[in-house]
N, C-alpha and C positions, 0 to 999 in steps of 0.2 A: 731693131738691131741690138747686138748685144753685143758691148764692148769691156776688157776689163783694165780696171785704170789701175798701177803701181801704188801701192801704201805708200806711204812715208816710214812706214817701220811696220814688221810682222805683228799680225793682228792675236794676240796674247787667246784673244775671245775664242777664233777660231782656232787655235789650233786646240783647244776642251771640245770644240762643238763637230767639227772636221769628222771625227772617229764615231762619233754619234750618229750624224748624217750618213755616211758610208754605210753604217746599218742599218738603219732605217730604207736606205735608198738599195739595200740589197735584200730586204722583205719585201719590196715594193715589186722589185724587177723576179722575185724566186715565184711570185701569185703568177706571173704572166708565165714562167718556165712552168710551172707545176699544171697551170691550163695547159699549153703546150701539151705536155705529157697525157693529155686526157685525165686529170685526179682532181678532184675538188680542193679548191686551194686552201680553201679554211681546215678541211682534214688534213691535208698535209703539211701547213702550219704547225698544227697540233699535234702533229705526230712528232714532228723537228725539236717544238723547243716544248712543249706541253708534257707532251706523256714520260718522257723520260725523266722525270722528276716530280713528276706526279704522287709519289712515295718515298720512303725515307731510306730504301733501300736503293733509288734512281739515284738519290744525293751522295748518296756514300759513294755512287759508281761513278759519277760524276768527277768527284772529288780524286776517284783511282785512276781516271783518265786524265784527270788534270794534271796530276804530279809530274810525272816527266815532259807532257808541255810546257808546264810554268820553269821546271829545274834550266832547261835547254833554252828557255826565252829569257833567264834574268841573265847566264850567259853573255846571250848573244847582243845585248842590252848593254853590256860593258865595251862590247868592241865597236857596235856601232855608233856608242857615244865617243868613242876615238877614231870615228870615222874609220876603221877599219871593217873589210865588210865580208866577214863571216861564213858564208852560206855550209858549212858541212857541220852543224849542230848533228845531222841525220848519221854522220859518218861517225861521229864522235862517241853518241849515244850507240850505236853498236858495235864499238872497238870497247867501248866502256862495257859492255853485255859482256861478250867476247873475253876479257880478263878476267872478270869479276866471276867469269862461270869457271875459269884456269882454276884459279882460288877455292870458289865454294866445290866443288869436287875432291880437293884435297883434304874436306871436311865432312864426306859424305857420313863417316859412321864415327863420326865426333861428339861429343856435346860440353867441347871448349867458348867460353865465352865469347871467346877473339876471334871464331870462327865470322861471326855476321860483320864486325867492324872491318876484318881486314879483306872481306870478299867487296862491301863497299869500297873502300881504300883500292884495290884492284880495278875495280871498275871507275875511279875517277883517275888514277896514274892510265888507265887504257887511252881515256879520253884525253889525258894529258900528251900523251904520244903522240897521237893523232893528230891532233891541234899544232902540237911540237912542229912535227914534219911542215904542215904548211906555213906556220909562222918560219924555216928553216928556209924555204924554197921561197916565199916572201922577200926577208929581210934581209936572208945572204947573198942570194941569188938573183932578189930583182922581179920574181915573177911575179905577175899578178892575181891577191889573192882570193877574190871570188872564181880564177878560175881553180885554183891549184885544190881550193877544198872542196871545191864542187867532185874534183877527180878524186879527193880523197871519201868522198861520198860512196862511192863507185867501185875502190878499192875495199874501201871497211866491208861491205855488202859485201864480197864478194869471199872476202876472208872469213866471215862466217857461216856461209856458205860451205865456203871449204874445210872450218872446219866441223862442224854439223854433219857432214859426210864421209870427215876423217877423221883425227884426232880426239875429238870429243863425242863422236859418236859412241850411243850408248851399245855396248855390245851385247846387250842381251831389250832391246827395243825394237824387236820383230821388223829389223832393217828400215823403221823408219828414220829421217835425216833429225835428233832430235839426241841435247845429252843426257846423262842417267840424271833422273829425280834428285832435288837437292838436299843435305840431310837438314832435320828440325831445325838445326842449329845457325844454320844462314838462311832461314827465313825470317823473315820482320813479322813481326805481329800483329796480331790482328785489331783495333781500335776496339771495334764492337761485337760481340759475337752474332752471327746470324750474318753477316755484310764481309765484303775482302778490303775493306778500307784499313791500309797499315800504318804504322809510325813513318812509314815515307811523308807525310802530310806535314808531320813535324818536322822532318827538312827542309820543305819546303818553305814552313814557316820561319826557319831560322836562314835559310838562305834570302830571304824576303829582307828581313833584317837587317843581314850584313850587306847584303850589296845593297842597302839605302843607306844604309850608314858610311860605309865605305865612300859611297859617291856624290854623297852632300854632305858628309862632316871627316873629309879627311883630304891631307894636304895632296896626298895619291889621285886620288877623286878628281881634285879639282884640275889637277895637269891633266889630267884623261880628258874633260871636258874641253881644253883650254887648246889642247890637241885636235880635238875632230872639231871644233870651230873654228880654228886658226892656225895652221901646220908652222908658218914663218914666225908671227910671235910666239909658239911655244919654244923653235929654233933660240929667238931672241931672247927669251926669257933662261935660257940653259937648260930646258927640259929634256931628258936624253927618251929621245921618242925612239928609238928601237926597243928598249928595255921596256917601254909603255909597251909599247905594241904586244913585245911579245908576253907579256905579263897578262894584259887582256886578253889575248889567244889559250894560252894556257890555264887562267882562269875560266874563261867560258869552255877549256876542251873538258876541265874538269866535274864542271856544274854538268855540261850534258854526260860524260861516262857516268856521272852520280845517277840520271836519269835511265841508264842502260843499266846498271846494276839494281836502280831499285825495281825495275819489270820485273829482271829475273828472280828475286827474292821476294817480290813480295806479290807477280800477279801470277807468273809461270810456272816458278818456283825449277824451272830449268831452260836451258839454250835450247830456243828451236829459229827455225827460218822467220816467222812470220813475228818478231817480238816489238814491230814498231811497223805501224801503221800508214810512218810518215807524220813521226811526230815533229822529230826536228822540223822540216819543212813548213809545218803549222807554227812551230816557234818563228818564224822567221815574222811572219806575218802578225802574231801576238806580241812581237815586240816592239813592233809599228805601230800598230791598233792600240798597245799602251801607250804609246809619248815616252818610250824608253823610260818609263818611270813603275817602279816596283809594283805602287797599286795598280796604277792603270794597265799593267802586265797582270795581275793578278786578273783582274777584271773579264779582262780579253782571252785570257786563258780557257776560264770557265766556257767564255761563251762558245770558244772553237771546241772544246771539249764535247760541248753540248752540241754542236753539230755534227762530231763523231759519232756521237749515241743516236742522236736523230736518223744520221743517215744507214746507218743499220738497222734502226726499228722501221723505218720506211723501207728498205727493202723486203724484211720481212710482211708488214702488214698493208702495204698500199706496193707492191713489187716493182719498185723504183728501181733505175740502176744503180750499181755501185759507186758510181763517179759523181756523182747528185752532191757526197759530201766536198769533193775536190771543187767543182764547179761553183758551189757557195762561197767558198774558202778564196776559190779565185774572184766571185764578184767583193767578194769586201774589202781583198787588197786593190780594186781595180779601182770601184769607187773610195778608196782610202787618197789613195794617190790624185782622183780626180778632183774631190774636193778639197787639199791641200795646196790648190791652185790660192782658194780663197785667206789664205794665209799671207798672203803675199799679196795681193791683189784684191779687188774690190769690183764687183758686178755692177756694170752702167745700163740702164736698159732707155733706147734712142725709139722715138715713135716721129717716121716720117707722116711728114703732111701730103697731104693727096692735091694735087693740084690739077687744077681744069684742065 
């Protein structure tokens, strides 16, 4: 029998070791799906995490898928360290796309410097809005706001959508829903030549940064903290926790629009339908899998990145479904969550005696 008994105080150990197991325990349970599937599971393994980095040109791509994962997870990191709980990174990052392309069109046959900075700056005020709204409907209003941004997910999507078919459609793109090509000058550059890895990298690196710095050496930080662990002594303390809140809102609305603006300038290099994969959404889950902590978001990042690439090169060369990556992405938060039990708790294992 298997009983589990209360800590005495949360096990420090586990929660390092927690996000590990989750993976490990979602390798385990992908060999039985991949049987399932009829494919050999050590090919299919290797197709996942193997081949797509198997070269220096896999890293770079790596690295281009990861950026707006990680921009949209260090975000989301902020609000859920104030217990506030986020879920429209996905809306954000395409309200952020969505401005950010308003912008670089206005620069199409430019070669102004200000051109790239203020097309980003657009794409993180997009994101700002967005975020606005629901921290608006939140904090004035009272509603609750996993659900109000989850709608604002659903609205953003829809609006560029809209305008992809209207407004920004390109008028001479042989009617497809997609806006006119961006000029040189609001695209970001390229690191290396030969690869599409861009200075987006370097955002990301300084957004890594500031939000560690931010949130363990500064007196902002620690009310954030002080907040999603304890709402009444932050009360007690005088911390004006709407102002927090919404400060976290609109910082992380801005980190993910930054993530919508750098696809378009630096992978698409214009608005179309298809500019996010569902990245936000993967944020959500990278910023669990890190312990809301920069590196270990950094960490987790990668790895859901690389199950991006994976699940694309598997449907190309082992003709997996497309949902293969979803379905992974969902066993890691499942077993995230399950073994976060052990955080708190401690496994007894009871062996009855067999009696005559």
């Amino acid at each position: 029998m298997i009983k589990l008994i209360p800590r005495v105080q949360a096990s420090e150990k586990w929660g390092y070791l927690s996000p590990v197991l989750a993976v490990f325990l979602t390798v385990i349970t992908s060999i039985f799906l991949f049987t399932a599937l009829g494919k050999d599971p050590i090919e299919a393994l290797y197709t996942f995490f193997i081949s797509p980095i198997a070269n220096w040109y896999g890293i770079t791509e790596l690295l281009v898928v990861a950026i707006p994962i990680l921009l949209c997870a260090y975000g989301l990191a902020l609000c859920y360290r104030a217990a506030i709980w986020n879920i429209g990174a996905e809306g954000q990052l395409l309200a952020g796309a969505i401005m950010g392309s308003v912008v670089a069109l206005q620069f199409v046959d430019s070669t102004s410097w200000v051109a790239l900075p203020l097309t980003l700056l657009g794409g993180m005020v997009g994101g700002m809005i967005c975020a606005g709204i629901s921290a608006f409907l939140n904090l004035r209003l009272n509603c609750n706001e996993t659900l109000v941004t989850i709608m604002m997910n659903y609205i953003a999507l829809n609006t560029l959508l809209w305008a992809v078919y209207g407004p920004l459609k390109d008028p001479y793109g042989y009617n497809f829903p997609e806006s006119a090509l961006f000029g040189d000058s609001t695209l970001l550059p390229v690191m290396f030549e030969g690869t599409r890895l861009h200075i987006g990298l370097l955002l990301v690196l300084l957004a890594l940064v500031a939000v560690w710095v931010f949130m363990s050496k500064t007196f902002l930080g620690f009310q954030i903290k002080v907040l999603g662990l304890d709402k009444p002594a932050a009360h007690m303390a005088g911390f004006k926790q709407k102002k927090l809140a919404a400060m976290v809102f609109l910082a992380s609305g801005a980190l993910a629009g930054l993530a919508g603006s750098v696809i378009i300038t630096g992978t698409t290099g214009q608005l179309i339908p298809a500019i996010s994969p569902g990245y936000g959404y993967s944020a959500i889950i990278v910023a669990f899998l890190g312990r809301l902590h920069p590196i270990g978001i950094t960490l987790a990042g990668l790895l859901i990145a690389l199950l991006f690439m994976g699940g694309e090169l598997s449907q190309m060369n082992l003709e997996l479904p497309r949902a293969i990556t979803g379905i992974l992405q969902g066993l890691i938060l499942f077993f995230l969550l399950s073994c976060d039990v052990l955080i708190r708790y401690r496994v007894q294992f009871t062996f009855k005696r067999a009696t005559a």
